[in-house]
MDAnalysis code that builds the backbone (N, CA, C; Angstrom):
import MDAnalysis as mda
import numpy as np

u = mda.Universe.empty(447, n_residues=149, atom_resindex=np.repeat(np.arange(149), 3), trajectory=True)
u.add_TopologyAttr("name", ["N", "CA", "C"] * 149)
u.add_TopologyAttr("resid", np.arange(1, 150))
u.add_TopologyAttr("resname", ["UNK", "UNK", "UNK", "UNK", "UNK", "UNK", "UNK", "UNK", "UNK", "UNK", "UNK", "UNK", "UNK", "UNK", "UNK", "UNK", "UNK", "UNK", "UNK", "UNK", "UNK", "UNK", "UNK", "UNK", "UNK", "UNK", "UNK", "UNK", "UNK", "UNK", "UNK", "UNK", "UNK", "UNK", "UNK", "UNK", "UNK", "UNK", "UNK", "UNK", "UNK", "UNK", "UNK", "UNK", "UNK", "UNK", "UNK", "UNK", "UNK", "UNK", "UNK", "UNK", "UNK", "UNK", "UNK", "UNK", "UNK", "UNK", "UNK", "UNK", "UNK", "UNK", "UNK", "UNK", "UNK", "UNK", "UNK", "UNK", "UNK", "UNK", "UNK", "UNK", "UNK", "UNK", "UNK", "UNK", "UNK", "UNK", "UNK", "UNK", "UNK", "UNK", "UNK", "UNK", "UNK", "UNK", "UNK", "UNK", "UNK", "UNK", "UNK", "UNK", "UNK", "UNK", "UNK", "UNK", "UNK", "UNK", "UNK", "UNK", "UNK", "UNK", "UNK", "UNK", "UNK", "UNK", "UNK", "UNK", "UNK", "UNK", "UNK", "UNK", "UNK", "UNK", "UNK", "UNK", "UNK", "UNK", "UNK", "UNK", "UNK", "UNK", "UNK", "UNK", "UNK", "UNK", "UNK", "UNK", "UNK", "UNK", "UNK", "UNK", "UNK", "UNK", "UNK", "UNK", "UNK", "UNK", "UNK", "UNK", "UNK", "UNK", "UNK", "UNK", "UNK", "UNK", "UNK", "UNK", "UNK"])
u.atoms.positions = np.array([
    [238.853, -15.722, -175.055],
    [238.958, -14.428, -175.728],
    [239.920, -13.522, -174.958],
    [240.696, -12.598, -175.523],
    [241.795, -11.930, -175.076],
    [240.865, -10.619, -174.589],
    [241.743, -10.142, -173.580],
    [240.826, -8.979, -173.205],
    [241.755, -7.637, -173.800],
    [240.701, -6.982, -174.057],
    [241.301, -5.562, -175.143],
    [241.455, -4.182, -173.761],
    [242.653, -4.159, -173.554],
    [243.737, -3.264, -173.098],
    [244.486, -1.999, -173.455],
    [244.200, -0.717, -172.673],
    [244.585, 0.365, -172.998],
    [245.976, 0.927, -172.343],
    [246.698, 1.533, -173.159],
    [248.100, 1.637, -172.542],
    [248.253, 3.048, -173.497],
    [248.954, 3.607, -171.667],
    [248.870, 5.381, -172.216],
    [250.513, 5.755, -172.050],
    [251.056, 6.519, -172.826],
    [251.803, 7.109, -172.796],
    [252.200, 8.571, -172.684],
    [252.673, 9.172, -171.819],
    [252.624, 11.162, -171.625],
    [253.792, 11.586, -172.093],
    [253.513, 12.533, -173.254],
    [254.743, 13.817, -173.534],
    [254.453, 14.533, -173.462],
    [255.455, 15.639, -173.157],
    [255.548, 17.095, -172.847],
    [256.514, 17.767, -174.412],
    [255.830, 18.749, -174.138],
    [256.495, 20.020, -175.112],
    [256.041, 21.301, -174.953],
    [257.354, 21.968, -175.231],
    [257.054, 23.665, -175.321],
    [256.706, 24.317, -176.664],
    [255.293, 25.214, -176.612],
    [254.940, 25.550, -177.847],
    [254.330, 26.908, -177.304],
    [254.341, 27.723, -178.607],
    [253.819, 29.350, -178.518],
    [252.422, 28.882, -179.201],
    [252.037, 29.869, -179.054],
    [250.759, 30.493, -179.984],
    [250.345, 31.405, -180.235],
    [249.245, 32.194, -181.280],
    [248.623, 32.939, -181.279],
    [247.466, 33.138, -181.648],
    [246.151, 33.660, -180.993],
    [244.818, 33.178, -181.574],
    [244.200, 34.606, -182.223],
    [244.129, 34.347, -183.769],
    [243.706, 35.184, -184.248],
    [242.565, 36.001, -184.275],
    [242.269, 37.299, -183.933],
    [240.872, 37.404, -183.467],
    [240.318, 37.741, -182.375],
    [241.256, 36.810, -181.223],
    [240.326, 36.544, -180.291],
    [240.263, 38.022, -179.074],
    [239.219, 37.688, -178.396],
    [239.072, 38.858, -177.941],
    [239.518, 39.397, -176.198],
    [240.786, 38.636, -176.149],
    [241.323, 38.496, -174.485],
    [243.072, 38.329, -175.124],
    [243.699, 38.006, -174.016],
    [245.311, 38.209, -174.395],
    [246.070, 37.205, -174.661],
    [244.695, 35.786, -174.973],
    [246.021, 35.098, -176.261],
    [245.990, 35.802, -177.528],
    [245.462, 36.958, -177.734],
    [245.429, 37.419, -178.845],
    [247.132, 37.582, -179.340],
    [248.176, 37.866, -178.435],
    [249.309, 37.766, -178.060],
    [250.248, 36.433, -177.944],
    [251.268, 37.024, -178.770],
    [252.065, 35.476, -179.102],
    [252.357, 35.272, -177.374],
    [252.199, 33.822, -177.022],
    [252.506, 33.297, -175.797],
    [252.405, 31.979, -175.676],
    [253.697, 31.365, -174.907],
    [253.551, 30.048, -174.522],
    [253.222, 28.947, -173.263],
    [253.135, 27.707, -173.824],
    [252.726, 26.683, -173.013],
    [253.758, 25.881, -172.886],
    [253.381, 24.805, -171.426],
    [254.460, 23.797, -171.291],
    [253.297, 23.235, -171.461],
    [253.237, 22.357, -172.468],
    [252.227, 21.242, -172.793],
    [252.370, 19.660, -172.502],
    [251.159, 19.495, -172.215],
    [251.411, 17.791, -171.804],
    [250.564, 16.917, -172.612],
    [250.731, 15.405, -173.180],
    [249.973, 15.368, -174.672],
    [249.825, 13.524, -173.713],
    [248.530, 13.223, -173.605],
    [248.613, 11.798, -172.738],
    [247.718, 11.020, -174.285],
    [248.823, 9.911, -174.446],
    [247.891, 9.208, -175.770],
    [247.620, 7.725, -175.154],
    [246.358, 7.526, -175.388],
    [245.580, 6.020, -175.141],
    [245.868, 5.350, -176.290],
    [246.096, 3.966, -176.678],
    [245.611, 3.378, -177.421],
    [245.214, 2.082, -177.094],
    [244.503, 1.636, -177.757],
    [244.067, 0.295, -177.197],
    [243.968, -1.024, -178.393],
    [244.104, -1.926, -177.599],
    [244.217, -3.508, -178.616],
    [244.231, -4.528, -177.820],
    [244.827, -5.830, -178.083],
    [244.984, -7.106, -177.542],
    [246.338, -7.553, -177.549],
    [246.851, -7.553, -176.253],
    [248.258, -7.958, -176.162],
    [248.486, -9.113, -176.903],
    [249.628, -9.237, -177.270],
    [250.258, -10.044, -178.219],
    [250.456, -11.573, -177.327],
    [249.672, -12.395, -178.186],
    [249.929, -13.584, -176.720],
    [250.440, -14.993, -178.075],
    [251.979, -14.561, -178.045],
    [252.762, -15.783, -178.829],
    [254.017, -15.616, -177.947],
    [254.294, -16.380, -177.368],
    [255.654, -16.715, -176.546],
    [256.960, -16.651, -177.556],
    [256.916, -16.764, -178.500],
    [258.273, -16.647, -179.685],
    [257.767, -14.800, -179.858],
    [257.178, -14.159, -180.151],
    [256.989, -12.881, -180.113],
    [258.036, -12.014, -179.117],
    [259.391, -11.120, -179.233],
    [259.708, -10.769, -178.405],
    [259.002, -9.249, -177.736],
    [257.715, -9.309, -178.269],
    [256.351, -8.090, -177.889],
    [255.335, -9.012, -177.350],
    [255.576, -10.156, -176.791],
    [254.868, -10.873, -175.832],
    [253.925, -10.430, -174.824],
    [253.020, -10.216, -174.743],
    [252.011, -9.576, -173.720],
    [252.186, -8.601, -173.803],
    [252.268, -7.332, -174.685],
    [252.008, -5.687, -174.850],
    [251.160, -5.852, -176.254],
    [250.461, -4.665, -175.600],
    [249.529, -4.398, -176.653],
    [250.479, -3.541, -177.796],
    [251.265, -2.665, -177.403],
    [252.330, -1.822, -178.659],
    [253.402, -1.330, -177.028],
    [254.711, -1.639, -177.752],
    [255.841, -1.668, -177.509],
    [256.019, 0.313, -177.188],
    [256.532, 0.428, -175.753],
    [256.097, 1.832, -175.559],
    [257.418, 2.870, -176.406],
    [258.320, 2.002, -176.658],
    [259.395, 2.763, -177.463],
    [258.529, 3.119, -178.970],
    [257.952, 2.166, -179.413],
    [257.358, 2.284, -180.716],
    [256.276, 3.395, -180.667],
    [255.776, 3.452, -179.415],
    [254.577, 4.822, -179.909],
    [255.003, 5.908, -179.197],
    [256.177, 5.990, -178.441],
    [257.200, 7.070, -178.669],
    [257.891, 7.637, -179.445],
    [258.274, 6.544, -180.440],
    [258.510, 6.717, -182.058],
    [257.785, 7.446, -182.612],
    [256.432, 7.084, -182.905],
    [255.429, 7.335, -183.524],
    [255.476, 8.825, -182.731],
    [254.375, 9.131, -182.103],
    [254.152, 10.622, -181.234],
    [255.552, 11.163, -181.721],
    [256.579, 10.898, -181.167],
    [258.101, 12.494, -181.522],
    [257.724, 12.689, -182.785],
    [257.318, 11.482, -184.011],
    [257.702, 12.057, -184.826],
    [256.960, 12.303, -185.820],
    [255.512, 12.675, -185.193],
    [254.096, 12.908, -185.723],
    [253.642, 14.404, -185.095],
    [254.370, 14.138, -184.243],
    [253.811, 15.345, -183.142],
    [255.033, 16.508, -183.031],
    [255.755, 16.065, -181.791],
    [256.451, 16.628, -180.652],
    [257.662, 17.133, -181.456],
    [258.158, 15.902, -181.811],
    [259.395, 17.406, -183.132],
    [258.986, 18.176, -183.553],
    [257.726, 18.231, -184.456],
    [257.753, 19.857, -185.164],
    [256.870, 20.673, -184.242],
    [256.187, 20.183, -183.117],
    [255.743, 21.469, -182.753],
    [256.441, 21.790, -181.580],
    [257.444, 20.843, -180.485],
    [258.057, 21.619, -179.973],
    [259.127, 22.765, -179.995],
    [258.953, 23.645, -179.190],
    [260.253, 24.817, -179.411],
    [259.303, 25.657, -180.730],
    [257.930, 25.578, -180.826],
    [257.397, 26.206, -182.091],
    [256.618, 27.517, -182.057],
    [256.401, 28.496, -182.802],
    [254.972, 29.338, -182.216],
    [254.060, 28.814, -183.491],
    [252.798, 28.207, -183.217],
    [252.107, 27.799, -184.392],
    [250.492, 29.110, -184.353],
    [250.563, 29.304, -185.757],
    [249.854, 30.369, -185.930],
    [248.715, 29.498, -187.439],
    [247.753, 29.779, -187.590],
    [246.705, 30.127, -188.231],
    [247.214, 30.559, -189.675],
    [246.812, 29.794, -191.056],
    [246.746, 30.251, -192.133],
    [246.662, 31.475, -192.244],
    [245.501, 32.080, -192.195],
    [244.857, 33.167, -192.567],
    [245.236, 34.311, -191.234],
    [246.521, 34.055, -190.628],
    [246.945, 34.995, -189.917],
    [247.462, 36.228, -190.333],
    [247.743, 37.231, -190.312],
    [248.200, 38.519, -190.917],
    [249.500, 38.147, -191.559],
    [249.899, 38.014, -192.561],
    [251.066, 37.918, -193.687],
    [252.206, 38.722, -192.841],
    [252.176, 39.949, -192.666],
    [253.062, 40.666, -192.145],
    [253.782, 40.274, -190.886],
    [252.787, 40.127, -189.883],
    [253.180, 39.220, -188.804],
    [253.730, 37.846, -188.658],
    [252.777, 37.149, -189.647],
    [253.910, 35.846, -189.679],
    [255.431, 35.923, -190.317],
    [255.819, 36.731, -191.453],
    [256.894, 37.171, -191.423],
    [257.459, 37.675, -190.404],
    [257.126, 38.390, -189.549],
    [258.201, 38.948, -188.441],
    [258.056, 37.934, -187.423],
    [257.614, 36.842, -186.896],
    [257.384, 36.163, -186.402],
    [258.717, 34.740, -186.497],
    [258.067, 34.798, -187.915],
    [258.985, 33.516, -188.864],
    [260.659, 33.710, -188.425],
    [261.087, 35.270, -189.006],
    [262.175, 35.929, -188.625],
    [262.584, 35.393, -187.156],
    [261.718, 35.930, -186.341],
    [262.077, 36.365, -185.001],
    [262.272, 35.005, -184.156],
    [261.093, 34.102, -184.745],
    [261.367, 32.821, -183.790],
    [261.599, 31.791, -184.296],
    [262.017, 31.575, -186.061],
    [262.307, 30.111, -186.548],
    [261.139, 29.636, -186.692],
    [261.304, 28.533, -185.810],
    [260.279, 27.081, -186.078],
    [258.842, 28.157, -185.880],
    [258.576, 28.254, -186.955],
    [256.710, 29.004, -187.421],
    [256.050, 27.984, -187.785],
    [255.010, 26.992, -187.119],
    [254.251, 26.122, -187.632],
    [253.155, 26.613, -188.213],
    [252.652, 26.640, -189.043],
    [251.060, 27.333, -190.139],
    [250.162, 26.047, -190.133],
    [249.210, 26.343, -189.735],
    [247.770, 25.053, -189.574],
    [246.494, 26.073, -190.397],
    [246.007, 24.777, -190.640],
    [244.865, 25.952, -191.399],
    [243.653, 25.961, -190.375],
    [243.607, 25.991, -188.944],
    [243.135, 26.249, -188.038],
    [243.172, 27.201, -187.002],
    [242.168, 27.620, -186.355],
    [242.837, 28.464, -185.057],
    [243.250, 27.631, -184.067],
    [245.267, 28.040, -183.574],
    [245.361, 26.852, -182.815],
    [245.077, 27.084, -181.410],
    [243.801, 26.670, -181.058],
    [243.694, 26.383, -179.739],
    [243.811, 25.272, -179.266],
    [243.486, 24.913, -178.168],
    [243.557, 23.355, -177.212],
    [243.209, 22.689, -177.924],
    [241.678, 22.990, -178.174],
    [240.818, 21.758, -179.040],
    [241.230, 21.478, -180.211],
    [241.022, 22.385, -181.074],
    [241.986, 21.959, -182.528],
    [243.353, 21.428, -183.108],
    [244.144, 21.587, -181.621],
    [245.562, 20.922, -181.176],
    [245.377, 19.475, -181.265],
    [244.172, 19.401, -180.392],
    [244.093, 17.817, -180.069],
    [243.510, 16.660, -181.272],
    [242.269, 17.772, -181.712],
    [242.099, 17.376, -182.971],
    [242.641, 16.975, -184.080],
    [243.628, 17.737, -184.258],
    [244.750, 17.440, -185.129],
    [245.822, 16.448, -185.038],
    [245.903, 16.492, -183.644],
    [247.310, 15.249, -182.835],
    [246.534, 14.095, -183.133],
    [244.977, 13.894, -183.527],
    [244.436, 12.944, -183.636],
    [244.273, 12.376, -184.532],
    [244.353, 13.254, -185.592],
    [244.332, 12.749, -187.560],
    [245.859, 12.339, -187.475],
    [246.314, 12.699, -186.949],
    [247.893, 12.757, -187.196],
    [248.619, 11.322, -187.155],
    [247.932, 11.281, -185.781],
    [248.414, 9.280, -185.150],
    [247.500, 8.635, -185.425],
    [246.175, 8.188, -185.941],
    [245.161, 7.411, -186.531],
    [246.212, 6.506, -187.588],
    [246.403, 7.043, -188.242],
    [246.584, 6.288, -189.303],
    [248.367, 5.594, -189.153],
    [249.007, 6.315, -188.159],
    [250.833, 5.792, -188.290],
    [250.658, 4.654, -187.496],
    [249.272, 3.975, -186.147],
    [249.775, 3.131, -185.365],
    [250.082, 2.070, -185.890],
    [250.446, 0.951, -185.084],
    [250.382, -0.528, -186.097],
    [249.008, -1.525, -185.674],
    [249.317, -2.319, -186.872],
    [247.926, -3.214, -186.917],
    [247.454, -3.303, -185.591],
    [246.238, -3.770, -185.324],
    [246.088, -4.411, -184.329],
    [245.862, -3.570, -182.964],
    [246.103, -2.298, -183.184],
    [245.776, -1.429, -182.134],
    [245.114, -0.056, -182.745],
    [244.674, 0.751, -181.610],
    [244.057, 1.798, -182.301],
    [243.907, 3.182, -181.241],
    [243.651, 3.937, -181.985],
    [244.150, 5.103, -181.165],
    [242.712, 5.541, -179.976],
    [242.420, 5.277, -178.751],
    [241.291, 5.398, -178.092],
    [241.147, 6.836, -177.478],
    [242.188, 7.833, -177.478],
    [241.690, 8.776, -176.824],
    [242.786, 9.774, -176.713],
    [243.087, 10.752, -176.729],
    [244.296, 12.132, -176.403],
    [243.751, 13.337, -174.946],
    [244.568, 13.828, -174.478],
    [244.385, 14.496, -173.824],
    [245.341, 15.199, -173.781],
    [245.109, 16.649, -173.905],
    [246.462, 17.266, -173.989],
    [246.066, 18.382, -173.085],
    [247.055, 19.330, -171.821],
    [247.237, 19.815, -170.848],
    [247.684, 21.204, -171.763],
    [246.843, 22.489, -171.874],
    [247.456, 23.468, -171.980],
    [248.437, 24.423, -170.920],
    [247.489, 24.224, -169.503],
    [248.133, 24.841, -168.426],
    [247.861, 23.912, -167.592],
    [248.247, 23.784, -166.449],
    [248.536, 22.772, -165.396],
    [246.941, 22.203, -164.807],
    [245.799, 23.004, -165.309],
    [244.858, 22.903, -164.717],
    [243.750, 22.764, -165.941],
    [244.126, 23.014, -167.086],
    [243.111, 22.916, -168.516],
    [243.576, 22.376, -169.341],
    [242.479, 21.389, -170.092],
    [243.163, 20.821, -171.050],
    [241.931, 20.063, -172.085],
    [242.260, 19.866, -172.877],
    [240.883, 19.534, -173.793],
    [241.259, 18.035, -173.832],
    [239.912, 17.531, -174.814],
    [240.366, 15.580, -174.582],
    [239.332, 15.504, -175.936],
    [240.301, 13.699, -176.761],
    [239.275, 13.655, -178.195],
    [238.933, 12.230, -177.624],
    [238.412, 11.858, -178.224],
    [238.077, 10.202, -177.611],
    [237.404, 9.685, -178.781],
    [238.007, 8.643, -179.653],
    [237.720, 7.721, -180.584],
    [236.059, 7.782, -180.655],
    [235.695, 7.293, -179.679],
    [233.563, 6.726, -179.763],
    [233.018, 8.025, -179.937],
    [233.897, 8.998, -180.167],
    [233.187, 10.521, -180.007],
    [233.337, 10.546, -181.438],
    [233.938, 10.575, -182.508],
    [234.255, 10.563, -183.604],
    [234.205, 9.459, -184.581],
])
């Protein structure tokens, strides 16, 4: 029996935010250098004609995947909340371009949450997504983990 193997990959991106509501000074558009660590796990590929020979997923391929699930649209972004003030996201939209709209408040957790619906379903056969961790500040960071969900 093949033994089932986890292989992580880390990106970084710069993203704003703003938390609607809240009652301290992310209430205030402000950003992060974010760090996004993705697990996935499977059974390395064990066919010698395979040129993915002993990897569980090819790390260019779920670099693929992540830029372009993730890290393109929210880096360089300020992502704000549906039900954020209309007025503000217009001057916002204006002021900084890339305006991402989630129908969430985006904090850590709901970041990760989301990075998690996001890549579930793009990996390829045979592997699966075991866990995210994403770094808001150098010292906090929230985490989703597959057996949790």
């Amino acid at each position: 029996m093949a033994s089932i193997i986890r292989v992580t990959r880390e990106f970084t991106f710069e993203m704003a935010h703003v938390l609607r509501n809240y009652d301290g000074p992310c209430r205030n558009v402000h950003g992060h250098s974010y760090r996004l660590f993705v697990t996935i796990s499977g059974t390395p590929v064990s066919n010698t004609d395979n040129p993915k020979n002993g990897m569980v997923i090819d790390f260019s391929e779920l670099k693929n995947i992540v830029l372009g699930s993730i890290v393109n649209q929210f880096d360089h972004s300020v992502v704000v909340s549906a039900d954020f003030d209309r007025d503000k996201m217009e001057m916002m939209t204006k002021t900084f371009g890339n305006t991402v709209v989630v129908s969430y408040q985006p904090t850590c957790e709901n970041l990760v949450a989301d990075f998690a619906e996001r890549l579930r379903t793009r990996l390829p056969k045979g592997t699966t997504l075991h866990s995210l961790k994403l770094y808001e500040t150098a010292k906090s960071y929230a985490e989703w983990f597959a057996a949790d969900n």
